[in-house]
mmCIF file of the N, C-alpha and C atoms, coordinates in Angstrom:
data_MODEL
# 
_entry.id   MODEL 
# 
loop_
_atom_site.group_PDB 
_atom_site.id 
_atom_site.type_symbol 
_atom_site.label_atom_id 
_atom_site.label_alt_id 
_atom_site.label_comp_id 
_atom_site.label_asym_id 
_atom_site.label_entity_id 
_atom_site.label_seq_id 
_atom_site.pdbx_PDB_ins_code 
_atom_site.Cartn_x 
_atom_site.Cartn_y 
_atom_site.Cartn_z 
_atom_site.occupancy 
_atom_site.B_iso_or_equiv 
_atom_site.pdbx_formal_charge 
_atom_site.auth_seq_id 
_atom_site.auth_comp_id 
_atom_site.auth_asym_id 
_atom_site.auth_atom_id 
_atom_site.pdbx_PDB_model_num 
ATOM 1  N N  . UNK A 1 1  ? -14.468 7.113  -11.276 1.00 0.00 ? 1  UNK A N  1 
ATOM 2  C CA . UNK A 1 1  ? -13.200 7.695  -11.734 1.00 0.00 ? 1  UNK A CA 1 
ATOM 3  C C  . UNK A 1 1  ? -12.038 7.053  -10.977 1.00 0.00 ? 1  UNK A C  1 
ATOM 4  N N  . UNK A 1 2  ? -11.149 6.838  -11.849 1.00 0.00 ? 2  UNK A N  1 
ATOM 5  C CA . UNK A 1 2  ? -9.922  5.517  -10.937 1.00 0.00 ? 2  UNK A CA 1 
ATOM 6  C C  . UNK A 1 2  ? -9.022  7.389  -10.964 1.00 0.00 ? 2  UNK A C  1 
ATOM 7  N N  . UNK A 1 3  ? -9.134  7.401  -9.940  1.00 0.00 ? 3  UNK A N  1 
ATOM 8  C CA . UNK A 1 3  ? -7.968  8.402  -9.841  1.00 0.00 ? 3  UNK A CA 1 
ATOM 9  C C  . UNK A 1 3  ? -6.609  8.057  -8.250  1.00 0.00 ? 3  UNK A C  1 
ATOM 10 N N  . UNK A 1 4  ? -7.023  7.384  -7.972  1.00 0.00 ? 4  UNK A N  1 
ATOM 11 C CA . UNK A 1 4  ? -6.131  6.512  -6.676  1.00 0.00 ? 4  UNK A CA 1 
ATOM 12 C C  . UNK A 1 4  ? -5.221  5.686  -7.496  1.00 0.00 ? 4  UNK A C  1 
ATOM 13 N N  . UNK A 1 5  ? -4.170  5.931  -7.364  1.00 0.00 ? 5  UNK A N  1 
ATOM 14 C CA . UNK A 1 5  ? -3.234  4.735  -8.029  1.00 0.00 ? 5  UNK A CA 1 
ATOM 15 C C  . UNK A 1 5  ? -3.036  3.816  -6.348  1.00 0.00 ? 5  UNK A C  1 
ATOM 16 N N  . UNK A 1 6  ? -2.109  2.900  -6.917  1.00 0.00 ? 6  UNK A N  1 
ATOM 17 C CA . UNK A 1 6  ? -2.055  2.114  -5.569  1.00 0.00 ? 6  UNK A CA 1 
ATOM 18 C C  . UNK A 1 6  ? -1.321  2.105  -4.738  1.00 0.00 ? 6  UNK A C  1 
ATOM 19 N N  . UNK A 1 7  ? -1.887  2.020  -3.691  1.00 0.00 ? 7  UNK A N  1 
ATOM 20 C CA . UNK A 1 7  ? -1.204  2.865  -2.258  1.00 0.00 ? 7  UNK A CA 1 
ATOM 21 C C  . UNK A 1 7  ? -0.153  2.420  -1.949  1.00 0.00 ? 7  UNK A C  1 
ATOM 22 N N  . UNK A 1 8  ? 1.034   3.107  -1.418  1.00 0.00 ? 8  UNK A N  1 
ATOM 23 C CA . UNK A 1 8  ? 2.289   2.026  -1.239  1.00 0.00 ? 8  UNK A CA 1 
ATOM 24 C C  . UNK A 1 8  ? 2.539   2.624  0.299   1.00 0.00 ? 8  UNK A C  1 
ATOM 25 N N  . UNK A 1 9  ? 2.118   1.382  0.985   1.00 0.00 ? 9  UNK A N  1 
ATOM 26 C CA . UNK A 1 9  ? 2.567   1.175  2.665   1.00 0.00 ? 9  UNK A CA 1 
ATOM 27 C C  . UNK A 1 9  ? 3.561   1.111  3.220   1.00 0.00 ? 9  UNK A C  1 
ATOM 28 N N  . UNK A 1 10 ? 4.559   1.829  3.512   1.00 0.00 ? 10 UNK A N  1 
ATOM 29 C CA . UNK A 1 10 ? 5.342   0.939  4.590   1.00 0.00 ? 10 UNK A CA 1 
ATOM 30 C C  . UNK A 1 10 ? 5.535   0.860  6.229   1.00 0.00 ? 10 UNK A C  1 
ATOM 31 N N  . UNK A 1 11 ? 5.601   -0.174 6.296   1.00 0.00 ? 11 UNK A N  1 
ATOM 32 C CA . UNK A 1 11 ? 5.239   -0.616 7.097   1.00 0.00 ? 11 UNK A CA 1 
ATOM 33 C C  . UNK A 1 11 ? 6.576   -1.219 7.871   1.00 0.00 ? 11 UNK A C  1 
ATOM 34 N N  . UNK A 1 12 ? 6.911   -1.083 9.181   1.00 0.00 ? 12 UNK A N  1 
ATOM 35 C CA . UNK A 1 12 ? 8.494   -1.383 10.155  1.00 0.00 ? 12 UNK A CA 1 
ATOM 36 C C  . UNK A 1 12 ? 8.170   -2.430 10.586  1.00 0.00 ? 12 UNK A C  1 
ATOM 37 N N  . UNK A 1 13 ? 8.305   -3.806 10.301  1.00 0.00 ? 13 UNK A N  1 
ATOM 38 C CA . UNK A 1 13 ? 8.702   -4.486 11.333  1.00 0.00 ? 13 UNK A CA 1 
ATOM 39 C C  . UNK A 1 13 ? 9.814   -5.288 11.866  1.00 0.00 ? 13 UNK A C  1 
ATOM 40 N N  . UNK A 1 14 ? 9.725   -5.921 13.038  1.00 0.00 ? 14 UNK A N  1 
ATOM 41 C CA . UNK A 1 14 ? 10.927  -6.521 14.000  1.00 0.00 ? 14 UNK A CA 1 
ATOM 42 C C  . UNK A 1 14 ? 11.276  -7.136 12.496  1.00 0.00 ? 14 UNK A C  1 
ATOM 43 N N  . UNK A 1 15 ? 11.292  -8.037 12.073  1.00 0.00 ? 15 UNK A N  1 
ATOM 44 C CA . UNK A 1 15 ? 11.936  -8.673 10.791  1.00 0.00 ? 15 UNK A CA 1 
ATOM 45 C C  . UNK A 1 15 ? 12.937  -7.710 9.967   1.00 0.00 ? 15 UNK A C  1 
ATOM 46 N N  . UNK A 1 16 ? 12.235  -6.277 10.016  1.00 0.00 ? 16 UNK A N  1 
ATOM 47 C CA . UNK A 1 16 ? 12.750  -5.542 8.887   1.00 0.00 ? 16 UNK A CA 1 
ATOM 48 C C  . UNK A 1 16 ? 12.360  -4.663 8.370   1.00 0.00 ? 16 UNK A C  1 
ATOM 49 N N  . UNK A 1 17 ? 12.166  -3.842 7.598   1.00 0.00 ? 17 UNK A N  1 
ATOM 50 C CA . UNK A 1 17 ? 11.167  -3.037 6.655   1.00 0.00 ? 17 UNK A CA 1 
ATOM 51 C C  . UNK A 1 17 ? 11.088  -3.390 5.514   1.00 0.00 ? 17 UNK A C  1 
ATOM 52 N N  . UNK A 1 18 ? 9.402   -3.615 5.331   1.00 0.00 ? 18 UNK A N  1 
ATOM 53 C CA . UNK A 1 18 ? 8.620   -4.203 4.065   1.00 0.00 ? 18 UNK A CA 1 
ATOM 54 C C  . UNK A 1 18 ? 7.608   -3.290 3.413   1.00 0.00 ? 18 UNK A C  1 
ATOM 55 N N  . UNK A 1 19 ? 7.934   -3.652 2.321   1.00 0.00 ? 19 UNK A N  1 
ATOM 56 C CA . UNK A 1 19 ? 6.867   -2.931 1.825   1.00 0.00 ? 19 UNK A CA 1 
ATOM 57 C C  . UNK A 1 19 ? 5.563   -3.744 0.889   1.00 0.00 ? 19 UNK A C  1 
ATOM 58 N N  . UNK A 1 20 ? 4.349   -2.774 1.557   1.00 0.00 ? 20 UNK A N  1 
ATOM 59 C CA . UNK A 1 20 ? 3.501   -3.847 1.067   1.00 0.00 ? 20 UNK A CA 1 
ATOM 60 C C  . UNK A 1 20 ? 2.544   -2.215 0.704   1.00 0.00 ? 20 UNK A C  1 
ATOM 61 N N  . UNK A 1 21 ? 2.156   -3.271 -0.989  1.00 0.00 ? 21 UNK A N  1 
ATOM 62 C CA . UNK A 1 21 ? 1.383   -2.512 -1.585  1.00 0.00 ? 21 UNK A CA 1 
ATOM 63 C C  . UNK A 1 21 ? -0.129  -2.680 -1.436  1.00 0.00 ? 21 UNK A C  1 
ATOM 64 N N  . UNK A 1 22 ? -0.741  -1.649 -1.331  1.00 0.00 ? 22 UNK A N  1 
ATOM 65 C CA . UNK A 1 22 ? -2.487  -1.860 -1.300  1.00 0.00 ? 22 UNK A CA 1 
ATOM 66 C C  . UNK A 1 22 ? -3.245  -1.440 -2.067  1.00 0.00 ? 22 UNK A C  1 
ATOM 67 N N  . UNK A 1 23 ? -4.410  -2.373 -3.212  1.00 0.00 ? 23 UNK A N  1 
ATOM 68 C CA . UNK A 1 23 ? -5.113  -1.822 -3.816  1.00 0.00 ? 23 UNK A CA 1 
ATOM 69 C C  . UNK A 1 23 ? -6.250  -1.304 -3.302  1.00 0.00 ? 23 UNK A C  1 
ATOM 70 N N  . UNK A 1 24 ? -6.703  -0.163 -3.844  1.00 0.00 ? 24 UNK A N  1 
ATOM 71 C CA . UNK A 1 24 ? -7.689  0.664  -3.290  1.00 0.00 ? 24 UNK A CA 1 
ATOM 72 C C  . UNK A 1 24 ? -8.733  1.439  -4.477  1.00 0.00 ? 24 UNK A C  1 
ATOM 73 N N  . UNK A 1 25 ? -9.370  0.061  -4.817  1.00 0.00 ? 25 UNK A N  1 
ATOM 74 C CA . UNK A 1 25 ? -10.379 0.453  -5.451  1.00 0.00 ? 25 UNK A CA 1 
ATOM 75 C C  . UNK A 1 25 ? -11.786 1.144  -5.516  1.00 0.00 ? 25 UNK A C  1 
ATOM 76 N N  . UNK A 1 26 ? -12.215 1.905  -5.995  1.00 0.00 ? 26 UNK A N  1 
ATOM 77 C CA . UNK A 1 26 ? -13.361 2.870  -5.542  1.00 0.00 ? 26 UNK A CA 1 
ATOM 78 C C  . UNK A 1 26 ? -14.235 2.037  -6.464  1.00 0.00 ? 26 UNK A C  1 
ATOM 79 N N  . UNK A 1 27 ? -15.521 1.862  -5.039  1.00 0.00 ? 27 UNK A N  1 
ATOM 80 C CA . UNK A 1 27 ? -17.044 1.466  -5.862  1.00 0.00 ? 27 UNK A CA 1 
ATOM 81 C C  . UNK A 1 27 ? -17.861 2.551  -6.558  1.00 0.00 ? 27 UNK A C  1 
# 
């Protein structure tokens, strides 16, 4: 069952704040 949509990280760094998306697929 795909019930996780995809995770949205953010994440601080010295550069800046980014955002980085993660797929998170279930076996």
């Amino acid at each position: 069952a795909e019930m996780i949509p995809d995770i949205q990280i953010e994440a601080t760094f010295p550069d800046g704040t980014k955002l980085v998306t993660v797929h998170h697929p279930i076996p």
